[in-house]
N, CA, C and O atoms as a DFTB+ gen file, in Angstrom:
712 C
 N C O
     1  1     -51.640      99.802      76.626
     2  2     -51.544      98.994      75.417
     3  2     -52.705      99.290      74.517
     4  3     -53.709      99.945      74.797
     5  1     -52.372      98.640      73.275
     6  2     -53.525      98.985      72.445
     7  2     -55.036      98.198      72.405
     8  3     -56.081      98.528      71.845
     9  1     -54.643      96.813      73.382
    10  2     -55.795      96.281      73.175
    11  2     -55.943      95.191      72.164
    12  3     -55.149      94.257      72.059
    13  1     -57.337      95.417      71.196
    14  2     -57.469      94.722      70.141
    15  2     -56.608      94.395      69.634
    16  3     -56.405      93.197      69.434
    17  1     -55.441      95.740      69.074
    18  2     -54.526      95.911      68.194
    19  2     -53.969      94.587      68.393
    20  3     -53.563      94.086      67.344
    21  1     -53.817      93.805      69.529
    22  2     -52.662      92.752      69.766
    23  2     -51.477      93.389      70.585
    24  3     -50.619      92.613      71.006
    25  1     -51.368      94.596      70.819
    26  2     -50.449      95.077      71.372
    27  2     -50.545      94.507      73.098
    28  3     -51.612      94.050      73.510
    29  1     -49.572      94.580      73.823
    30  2     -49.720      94.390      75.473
    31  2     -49.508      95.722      76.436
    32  3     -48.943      96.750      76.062
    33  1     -49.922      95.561      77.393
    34  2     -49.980      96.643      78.441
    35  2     -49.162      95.790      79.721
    36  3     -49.048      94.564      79.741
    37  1     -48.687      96.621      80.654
    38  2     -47.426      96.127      81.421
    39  2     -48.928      95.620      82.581
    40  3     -50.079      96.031      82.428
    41  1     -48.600      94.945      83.351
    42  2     -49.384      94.339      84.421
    43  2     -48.023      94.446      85.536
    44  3     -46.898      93.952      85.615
    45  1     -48.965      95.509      86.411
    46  2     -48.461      96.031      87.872
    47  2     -47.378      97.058      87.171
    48  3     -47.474      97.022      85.944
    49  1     -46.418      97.921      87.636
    50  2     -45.352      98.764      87.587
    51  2     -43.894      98.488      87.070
    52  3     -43.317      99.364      86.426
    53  1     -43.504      97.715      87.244
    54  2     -42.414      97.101      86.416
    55  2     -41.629      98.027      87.394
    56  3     -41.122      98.882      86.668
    57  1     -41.365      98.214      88.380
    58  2     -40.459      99.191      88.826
    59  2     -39.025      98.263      89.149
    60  3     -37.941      98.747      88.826
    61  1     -39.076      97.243      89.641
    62  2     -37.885      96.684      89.954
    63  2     -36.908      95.908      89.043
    64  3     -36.890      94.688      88.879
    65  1     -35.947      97.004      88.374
    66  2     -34.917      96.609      87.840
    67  2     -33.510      96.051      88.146
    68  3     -32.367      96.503      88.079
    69  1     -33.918      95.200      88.411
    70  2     -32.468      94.556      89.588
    71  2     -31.234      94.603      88.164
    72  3     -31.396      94.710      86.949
    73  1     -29.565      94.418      89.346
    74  2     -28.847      94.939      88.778
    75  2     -27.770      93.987      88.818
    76  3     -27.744      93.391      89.894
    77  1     -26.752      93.595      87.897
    78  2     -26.042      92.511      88.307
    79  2     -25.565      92.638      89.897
    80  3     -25.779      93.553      90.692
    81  1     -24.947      91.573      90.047
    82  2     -24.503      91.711      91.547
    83  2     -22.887      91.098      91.010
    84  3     -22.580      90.090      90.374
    85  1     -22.012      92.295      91.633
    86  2     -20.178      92.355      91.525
    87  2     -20.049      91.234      90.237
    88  3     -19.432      90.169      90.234
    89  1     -20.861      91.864      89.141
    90  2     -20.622      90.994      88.051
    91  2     -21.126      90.039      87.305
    92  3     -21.262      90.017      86.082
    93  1     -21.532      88.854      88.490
    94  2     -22.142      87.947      88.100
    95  2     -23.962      88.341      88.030
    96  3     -24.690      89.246      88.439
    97  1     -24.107      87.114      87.289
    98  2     -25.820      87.244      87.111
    99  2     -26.086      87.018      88.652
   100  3     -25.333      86.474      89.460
   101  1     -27.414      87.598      88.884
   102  2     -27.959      87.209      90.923
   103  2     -28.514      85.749      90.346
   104  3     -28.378      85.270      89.220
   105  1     -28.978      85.380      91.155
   106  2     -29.601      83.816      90.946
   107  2     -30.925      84.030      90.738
   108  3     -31.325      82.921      90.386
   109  1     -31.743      84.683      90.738
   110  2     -32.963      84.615      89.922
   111  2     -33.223      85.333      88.747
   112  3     -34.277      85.660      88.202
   113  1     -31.684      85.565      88.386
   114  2     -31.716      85.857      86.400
   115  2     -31.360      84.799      86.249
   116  3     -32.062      84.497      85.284
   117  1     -30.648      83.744      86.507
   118  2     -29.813      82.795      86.448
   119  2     -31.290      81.854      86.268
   120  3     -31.730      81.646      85.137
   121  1     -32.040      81.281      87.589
   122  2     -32.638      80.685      87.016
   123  2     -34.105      81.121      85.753
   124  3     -34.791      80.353      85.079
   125  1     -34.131      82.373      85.838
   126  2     -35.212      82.825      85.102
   127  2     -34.719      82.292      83.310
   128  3     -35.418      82.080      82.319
   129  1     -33.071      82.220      83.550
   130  2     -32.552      82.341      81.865
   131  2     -32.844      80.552      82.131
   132  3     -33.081      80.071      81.023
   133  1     -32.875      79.937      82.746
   134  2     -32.362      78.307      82.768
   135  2     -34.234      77.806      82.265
   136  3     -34.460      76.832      81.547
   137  1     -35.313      78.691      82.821
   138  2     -36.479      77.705      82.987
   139  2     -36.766      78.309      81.624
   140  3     -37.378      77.562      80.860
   141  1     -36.391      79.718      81.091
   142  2     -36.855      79.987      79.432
   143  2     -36.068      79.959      78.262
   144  3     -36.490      80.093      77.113
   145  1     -34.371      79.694      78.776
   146  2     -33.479      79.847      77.790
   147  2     -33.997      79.369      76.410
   148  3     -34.039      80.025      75.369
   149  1     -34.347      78.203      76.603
   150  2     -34.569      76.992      74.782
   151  2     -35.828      77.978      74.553
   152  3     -35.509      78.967      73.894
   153  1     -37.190      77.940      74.946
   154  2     -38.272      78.988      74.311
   155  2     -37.745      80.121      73.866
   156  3     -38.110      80.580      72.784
   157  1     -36.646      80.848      74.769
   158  2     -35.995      81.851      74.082
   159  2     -35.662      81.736      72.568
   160  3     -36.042      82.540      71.716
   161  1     -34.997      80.768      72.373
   162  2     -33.956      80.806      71.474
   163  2     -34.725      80.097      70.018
   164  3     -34.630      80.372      68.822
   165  1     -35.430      79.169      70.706
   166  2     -36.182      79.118      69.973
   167  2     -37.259      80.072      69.027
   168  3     -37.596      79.576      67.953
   169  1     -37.697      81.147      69.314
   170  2     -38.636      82.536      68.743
   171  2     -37.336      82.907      68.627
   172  3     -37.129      82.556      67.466
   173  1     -36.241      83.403      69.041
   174  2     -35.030      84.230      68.143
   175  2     -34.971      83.518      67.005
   176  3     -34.687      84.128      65.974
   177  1     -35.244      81.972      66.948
   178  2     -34.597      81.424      65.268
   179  2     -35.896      81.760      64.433
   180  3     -35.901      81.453      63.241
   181  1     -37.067      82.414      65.032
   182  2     -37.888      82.334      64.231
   183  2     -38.445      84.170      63.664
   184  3     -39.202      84.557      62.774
   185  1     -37.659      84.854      64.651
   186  2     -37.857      86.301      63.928
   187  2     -36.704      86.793      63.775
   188  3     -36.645      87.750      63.003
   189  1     -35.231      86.266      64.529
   190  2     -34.043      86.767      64.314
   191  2     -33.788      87.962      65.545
   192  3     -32.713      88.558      65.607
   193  1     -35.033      88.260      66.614
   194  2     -34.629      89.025      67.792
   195  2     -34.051      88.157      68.774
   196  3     -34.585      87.219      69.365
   197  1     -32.471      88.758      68.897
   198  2     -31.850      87.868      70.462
   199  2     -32.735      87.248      71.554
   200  3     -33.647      87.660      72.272
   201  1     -32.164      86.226      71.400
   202  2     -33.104      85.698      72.819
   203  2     -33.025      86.918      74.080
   204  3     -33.987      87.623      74.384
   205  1     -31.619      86.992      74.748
   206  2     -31.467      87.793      75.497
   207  2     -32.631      89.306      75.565
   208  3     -32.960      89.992      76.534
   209  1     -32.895      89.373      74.565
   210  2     -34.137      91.505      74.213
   211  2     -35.168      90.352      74.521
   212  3     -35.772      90.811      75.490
   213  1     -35.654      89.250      74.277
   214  2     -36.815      88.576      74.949
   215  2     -37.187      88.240      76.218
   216  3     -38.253      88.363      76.821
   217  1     -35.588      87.568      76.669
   218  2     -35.527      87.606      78.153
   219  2     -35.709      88.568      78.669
   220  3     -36.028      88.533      79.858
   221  1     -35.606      89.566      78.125
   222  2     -35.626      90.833      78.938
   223  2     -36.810      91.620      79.115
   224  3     -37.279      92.418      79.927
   225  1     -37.148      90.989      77.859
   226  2     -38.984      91.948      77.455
   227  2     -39.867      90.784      78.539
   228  3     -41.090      90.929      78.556
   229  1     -39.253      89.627      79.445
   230  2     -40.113      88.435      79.854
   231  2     -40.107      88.743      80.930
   232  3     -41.141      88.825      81.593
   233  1     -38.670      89.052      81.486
   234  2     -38.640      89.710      82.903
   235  2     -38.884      90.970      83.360
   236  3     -38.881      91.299      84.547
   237  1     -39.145      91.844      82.205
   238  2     -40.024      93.091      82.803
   239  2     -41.232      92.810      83.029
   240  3     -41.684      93.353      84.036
   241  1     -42.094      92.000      82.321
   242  2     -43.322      92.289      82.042
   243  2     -43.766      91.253      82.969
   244  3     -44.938      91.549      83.200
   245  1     -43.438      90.079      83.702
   246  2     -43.704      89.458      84.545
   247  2     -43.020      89.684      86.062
   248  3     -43.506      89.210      87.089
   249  1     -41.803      90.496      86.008
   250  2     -41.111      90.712      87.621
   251  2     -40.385      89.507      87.490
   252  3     -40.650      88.627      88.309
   253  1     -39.246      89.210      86.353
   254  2     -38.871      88.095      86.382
   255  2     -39.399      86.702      86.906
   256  3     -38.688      85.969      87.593
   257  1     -40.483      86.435      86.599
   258  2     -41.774      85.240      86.913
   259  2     -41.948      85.640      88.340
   260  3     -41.654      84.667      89.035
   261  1     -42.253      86.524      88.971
   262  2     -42.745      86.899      90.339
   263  2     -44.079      87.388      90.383
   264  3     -44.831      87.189      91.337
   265  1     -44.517      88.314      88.893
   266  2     -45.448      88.687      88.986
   267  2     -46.569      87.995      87.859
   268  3     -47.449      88.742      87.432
   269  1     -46.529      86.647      87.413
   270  2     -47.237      86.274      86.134
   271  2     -48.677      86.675      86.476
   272  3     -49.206      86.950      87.553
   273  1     -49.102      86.625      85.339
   274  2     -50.577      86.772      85.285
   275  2     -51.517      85.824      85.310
   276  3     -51.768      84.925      84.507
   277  1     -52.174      86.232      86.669
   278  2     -53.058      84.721      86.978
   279  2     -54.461      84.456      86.439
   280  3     -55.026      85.252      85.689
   281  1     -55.001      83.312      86.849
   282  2     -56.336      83.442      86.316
   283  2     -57.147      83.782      87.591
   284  3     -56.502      83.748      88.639
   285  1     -58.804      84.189      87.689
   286  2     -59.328      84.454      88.952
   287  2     -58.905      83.125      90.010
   288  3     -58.494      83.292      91.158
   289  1     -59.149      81.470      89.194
   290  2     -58.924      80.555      90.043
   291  2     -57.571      79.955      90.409
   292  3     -57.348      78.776      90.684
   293  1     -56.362      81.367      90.347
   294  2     -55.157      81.065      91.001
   295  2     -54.194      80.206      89.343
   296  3     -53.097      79.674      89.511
   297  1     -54.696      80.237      88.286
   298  2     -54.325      79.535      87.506
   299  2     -53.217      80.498      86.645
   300  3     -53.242      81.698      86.371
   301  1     -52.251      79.444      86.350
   302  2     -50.986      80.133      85.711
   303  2     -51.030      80.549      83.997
   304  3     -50.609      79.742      83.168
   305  1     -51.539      81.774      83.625
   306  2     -51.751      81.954      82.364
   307  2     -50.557      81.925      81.030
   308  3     -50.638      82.069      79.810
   309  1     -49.426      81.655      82.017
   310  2     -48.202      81.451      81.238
   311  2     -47.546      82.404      79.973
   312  3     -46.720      82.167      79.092
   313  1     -48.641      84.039      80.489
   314  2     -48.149      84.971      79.240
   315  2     -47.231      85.972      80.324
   316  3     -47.538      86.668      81.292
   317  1     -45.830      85.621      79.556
   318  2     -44.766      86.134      80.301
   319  2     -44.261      88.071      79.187
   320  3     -43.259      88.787      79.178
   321  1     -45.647      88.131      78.461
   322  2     -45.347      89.297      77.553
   323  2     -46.359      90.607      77.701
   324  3     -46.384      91.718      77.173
   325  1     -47.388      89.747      78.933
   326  2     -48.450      90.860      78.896
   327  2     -49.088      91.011      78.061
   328  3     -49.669      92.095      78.023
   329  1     -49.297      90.157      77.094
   330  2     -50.586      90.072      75.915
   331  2     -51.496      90.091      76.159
   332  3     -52.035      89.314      76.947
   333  1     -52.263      91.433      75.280
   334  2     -53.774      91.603      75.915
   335  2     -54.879      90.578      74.575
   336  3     -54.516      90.410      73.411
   337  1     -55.727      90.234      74.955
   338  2     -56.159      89.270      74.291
   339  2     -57.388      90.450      73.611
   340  3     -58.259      90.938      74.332
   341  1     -57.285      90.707      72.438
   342  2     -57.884      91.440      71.549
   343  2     -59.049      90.711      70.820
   344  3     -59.097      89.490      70.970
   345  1     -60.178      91.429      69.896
   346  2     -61.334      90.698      69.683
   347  2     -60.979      89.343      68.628
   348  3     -61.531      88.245      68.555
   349  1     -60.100      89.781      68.044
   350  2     -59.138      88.206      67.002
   351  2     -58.885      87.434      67.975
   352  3     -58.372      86.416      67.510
   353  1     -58.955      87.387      68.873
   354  2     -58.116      86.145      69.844
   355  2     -59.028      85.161      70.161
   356  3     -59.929      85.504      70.927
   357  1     -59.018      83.795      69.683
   358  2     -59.543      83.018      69.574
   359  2     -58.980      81.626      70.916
   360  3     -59.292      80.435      70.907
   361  1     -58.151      82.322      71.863
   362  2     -57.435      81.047      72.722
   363  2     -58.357      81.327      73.896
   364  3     -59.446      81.901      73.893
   365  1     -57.496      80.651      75.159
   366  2     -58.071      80.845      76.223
   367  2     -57.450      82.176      76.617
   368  3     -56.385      82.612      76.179
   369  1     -58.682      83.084      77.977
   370  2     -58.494      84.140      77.959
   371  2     -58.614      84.457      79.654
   372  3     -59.672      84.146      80.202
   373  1     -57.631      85.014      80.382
   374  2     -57.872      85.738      82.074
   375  2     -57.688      87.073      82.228
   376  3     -56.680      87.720      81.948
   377  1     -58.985      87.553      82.810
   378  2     -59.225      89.137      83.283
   379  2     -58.101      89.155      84.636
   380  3     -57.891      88.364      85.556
   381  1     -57.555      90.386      84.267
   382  2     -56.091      90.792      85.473
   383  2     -55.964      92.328      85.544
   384  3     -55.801      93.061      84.569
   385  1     -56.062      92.711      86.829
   386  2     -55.993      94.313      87.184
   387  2     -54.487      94.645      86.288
   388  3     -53.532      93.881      86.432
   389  1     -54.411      95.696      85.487
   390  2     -53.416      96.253      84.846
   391  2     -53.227      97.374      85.095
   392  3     -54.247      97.972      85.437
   393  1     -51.881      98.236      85.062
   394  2     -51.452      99.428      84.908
   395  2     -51.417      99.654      83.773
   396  3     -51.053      98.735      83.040
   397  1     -51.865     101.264      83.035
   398  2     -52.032     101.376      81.476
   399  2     -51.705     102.924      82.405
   400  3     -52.039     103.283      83.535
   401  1     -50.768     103.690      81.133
   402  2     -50.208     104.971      81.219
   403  2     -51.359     105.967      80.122
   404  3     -51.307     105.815      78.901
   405  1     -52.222     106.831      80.689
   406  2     -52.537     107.783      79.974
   407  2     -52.622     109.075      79.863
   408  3     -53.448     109.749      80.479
   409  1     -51.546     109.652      78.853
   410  2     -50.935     111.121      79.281
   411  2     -49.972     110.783      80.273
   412  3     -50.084     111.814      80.935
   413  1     -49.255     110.232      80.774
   414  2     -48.325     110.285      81.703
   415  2     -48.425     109.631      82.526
   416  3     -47.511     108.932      82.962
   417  1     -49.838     109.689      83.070
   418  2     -50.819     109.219      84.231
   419  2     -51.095     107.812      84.508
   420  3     -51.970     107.558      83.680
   421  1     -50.863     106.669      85.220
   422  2     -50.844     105.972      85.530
   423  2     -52.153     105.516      86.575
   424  3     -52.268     105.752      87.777
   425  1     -52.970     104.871      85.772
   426  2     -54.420     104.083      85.762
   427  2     -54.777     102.696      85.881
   428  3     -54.439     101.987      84.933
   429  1     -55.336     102.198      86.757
   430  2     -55.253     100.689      87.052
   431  2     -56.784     100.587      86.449
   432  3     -57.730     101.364      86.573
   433  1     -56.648      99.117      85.627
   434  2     -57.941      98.451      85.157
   435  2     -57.775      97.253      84.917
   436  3     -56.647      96.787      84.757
   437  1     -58.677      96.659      84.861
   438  2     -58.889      95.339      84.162
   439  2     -59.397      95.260      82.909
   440  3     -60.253      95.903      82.302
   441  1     -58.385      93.934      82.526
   442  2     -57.764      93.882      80.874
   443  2     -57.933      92.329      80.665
   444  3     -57.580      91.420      81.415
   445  1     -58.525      92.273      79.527
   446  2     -58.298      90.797      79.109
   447  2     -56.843      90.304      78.653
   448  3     -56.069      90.971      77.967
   449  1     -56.600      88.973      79.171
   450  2     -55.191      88.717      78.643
   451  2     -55.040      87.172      77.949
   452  3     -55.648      86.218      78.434
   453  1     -54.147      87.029      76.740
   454  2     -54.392      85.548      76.358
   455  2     -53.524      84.942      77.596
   456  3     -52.625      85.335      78.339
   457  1     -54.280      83.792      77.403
   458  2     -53.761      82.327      78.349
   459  2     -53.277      81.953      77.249
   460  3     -53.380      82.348      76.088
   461  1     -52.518      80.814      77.965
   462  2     -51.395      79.731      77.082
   463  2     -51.186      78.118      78.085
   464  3     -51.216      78.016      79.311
   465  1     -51.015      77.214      77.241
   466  2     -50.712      76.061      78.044
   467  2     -49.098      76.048      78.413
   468  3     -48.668      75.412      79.376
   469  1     -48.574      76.533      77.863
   470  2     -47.078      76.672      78.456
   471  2     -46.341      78.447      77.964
   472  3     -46.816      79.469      77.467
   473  1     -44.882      77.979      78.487
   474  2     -43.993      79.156      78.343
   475  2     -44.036      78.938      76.852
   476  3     -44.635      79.742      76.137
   477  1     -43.389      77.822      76.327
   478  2     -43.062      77.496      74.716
   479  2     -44.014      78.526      73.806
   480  3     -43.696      79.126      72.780
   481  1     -45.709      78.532      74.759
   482  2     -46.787      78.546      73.458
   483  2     -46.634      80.659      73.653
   484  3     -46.576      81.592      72.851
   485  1     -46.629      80.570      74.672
   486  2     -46.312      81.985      75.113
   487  2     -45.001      82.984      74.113
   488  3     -45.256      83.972      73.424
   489  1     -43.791      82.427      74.294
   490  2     -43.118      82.861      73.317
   491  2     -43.087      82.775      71.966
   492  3     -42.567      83.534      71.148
   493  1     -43.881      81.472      71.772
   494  2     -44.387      81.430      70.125
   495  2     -45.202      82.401      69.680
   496  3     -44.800      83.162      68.799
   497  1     -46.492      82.527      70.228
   498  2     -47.400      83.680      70.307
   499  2     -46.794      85.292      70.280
   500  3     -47.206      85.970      69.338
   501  1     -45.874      85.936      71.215
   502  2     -44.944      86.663      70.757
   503  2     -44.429      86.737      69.568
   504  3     -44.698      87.692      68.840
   505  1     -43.481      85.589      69.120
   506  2     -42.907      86.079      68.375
   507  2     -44.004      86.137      66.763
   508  3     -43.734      86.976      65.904
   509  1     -44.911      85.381      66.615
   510  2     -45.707      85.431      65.595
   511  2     -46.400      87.160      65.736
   512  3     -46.645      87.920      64.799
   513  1     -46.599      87.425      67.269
   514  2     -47.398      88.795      66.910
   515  2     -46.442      89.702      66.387
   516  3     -46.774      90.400      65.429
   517  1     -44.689      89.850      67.134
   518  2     -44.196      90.678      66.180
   519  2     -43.932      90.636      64.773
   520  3     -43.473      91.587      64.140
   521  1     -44.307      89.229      64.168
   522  2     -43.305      89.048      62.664
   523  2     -44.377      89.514      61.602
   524  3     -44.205      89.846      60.429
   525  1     -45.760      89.428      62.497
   526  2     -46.962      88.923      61.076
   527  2     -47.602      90.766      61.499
   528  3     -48.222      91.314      60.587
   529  1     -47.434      91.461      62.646
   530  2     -48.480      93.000      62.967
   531  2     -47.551      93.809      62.288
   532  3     -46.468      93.821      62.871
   533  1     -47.592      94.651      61.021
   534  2     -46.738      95.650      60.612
   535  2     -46.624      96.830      61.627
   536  3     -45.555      97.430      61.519
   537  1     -47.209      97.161      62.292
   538  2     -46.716      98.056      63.530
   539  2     -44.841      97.495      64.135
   540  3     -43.931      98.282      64.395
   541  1     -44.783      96.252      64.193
   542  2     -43.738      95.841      64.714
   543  2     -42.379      95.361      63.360
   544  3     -41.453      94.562      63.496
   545  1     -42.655      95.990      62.439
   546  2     -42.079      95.975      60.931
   547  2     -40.542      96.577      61.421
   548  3     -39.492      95.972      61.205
   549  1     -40.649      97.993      62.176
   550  2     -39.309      98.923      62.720
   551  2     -38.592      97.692      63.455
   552  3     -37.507      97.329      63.003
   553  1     -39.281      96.856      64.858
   554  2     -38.723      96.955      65.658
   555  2     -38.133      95.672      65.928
   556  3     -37.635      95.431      67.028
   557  1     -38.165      94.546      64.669
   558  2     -37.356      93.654      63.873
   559  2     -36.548      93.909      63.671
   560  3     -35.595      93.436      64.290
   561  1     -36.315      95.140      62.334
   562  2     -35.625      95.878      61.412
   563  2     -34.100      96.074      62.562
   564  3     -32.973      95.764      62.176
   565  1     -34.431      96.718      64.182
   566  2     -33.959      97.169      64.794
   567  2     -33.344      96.254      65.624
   568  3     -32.442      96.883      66.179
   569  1     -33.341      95.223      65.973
   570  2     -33.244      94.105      66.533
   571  2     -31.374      93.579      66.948
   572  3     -30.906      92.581      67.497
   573  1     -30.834      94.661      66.434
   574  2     -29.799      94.429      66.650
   575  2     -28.447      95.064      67.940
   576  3     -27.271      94.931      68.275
   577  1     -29.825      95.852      68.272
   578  2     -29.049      96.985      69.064
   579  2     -30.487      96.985      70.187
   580  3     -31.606      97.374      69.852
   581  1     -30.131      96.472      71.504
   582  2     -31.568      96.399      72.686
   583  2     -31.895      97.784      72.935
   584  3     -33.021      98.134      73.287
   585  1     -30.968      98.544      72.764
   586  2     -31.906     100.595      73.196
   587  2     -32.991     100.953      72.062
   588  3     -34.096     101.486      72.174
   589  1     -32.044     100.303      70.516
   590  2     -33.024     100.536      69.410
   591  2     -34.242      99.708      68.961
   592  3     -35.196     100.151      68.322
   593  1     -34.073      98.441      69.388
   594  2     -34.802      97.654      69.887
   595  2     -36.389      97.738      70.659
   596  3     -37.527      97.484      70.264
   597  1     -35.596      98.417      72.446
   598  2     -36.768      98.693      73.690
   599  2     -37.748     100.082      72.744
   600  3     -38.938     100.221      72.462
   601  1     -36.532     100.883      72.505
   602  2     -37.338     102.134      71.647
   603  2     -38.291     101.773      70.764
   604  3     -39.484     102.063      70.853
   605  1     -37.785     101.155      69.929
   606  2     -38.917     100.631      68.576
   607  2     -40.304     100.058      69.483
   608  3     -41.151     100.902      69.193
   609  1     -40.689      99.480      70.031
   610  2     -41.453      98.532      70.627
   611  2     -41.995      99.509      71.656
   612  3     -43.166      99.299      71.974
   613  1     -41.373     100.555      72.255
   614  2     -42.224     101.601      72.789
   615  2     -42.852     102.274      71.839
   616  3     -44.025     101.917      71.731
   617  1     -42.527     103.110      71.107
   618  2     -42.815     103.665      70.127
   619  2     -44.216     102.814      68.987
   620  3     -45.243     103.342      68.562
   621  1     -43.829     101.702      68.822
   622  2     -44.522     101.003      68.158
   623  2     -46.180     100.720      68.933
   624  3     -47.027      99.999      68.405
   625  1     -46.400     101.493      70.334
   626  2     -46.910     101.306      70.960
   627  2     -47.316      99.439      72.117
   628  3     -48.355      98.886      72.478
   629  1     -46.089      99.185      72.251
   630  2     -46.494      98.081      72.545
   631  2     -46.579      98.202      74.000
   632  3     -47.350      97.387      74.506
   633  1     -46.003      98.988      74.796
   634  2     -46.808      99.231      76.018
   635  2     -46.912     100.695      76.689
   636  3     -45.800     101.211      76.802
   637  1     -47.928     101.452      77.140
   638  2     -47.977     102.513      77.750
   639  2     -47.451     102.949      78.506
   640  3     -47.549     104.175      78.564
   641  1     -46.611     102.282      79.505
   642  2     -45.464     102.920      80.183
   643  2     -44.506     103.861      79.701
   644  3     -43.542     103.458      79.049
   645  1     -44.650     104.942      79.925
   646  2     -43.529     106.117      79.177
   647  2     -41.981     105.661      79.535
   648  3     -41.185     105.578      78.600
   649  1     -41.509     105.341      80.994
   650  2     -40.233     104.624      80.899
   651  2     -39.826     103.026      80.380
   652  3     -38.710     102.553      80.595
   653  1     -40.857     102.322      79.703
   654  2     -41.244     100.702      79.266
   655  2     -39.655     100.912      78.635
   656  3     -38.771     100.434      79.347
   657  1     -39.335     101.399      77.713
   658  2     -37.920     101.526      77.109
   659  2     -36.538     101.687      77.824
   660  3     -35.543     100.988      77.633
   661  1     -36.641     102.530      78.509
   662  2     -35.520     102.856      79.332
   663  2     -35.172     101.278      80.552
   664  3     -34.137     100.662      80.805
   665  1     -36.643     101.125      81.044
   666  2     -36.284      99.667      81.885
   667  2     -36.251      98.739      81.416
   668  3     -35.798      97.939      82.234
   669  1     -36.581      98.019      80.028
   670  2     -36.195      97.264      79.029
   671  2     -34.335      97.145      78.716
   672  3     -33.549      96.198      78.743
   673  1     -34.214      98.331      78.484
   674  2     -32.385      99.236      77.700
   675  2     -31.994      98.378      79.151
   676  3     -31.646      97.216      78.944
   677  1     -32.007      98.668      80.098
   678  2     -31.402      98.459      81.229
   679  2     -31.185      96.937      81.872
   680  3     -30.184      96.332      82.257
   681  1     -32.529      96.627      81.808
   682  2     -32.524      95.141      82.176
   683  2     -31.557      94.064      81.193
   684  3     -30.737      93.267      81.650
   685  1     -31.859      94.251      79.831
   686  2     -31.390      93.667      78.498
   687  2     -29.576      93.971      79.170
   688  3     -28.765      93.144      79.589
   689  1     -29.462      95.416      79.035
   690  2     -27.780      95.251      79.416
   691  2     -27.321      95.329      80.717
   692  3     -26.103      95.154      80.746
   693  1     -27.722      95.487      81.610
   694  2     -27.064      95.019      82.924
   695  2     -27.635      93.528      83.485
   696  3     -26.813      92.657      83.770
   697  1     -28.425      93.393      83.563
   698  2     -28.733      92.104      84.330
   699  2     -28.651      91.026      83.193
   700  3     -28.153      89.976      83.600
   701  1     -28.970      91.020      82.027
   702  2     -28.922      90.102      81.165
   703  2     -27.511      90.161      80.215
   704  3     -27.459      89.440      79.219
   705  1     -26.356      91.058      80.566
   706  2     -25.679      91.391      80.044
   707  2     -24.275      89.947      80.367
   708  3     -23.995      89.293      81.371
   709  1     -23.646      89.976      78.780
   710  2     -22.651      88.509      78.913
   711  2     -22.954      87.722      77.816
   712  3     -22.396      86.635      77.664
């Protein structure tokens, strides 16, 4: 990620893209959509990106709430987007070992990240960083289509993972798909 920029970096690998099961959602998309649906939908009425490309950008970047980002004292930082807390960031803030891609290469460090008192303030925070950072100007614009969408937002640099797009595209339409 970029850091300052406001941009986020993925925390841990994001490797597990689970897949519907004979159709139906599995039960921990099911409840992952039930505990964020309204925050969802709520930041969609406020930049016009589907809830669903959020859910999806929430459950990569956390392991569908398996992997949130804690504080050292076990505390729940409630950023389900991987926001790195940049020198503008004026909230509360927890240091968390991160994966950051450079050149290809895959590098673990520690990264500052904003805290939040809830999910609500978490997706608010999102959606204000994409509407107000012109870096994320495309990936609004794009918002209508989740491949053109995950792309824009890779591209836009919002996280260093070279496949961040492709497991975004995937999650958004198979597991969140309906």
């Amino acid at each position: 990620g970029a850091g300052a920029a406001g941009a986020a970096g993925s925390v841990d690998d994001n490797s597990a893209v689970p897949a519907t099961v004979k159709g139906s959602q599995a039960a921990h998309v099911r409840s992952f959509q039930q505990k964020l649906g309204a925050d969802a939908e709520e930041a969609s009425r406020a930049t016009g990106i589907p809830a669903k490309f959020m859910l999806g950008q929430a459950a990569l970047e956390s392991g569908w709430g398996k992997r949130e980002i804690k504080g050292r004292d076990g505390s729940n930082s409630h950023n389900l987007f991987g926001i790195k807390a940049g020198g503008d960031w004026k909230g509360k803030v927890v240091e968390a070992t991160t994966t950051e891609y450079v050149n290809g290469k895959a590098h673990t460090k520690v990264e500052r990240f904003r805290a939040y008192d809830s999910y609500s303030d978490s997706f608010k925070d999102y959606a204000k960083l994409l509407a107000s950072n012109p870096r994320y100007e495309k990936v609004l614009a794009s918002a209508g289509d989740a491949s053109s969408f995950a792309h824009g937002l890779q591209k836009a640099g919002y996280a260093t993972d070279p496949n961040y797009a492709t497991k975004l595209t995937s999650i958004i339409k198979r597991s969140l798909a309906g």
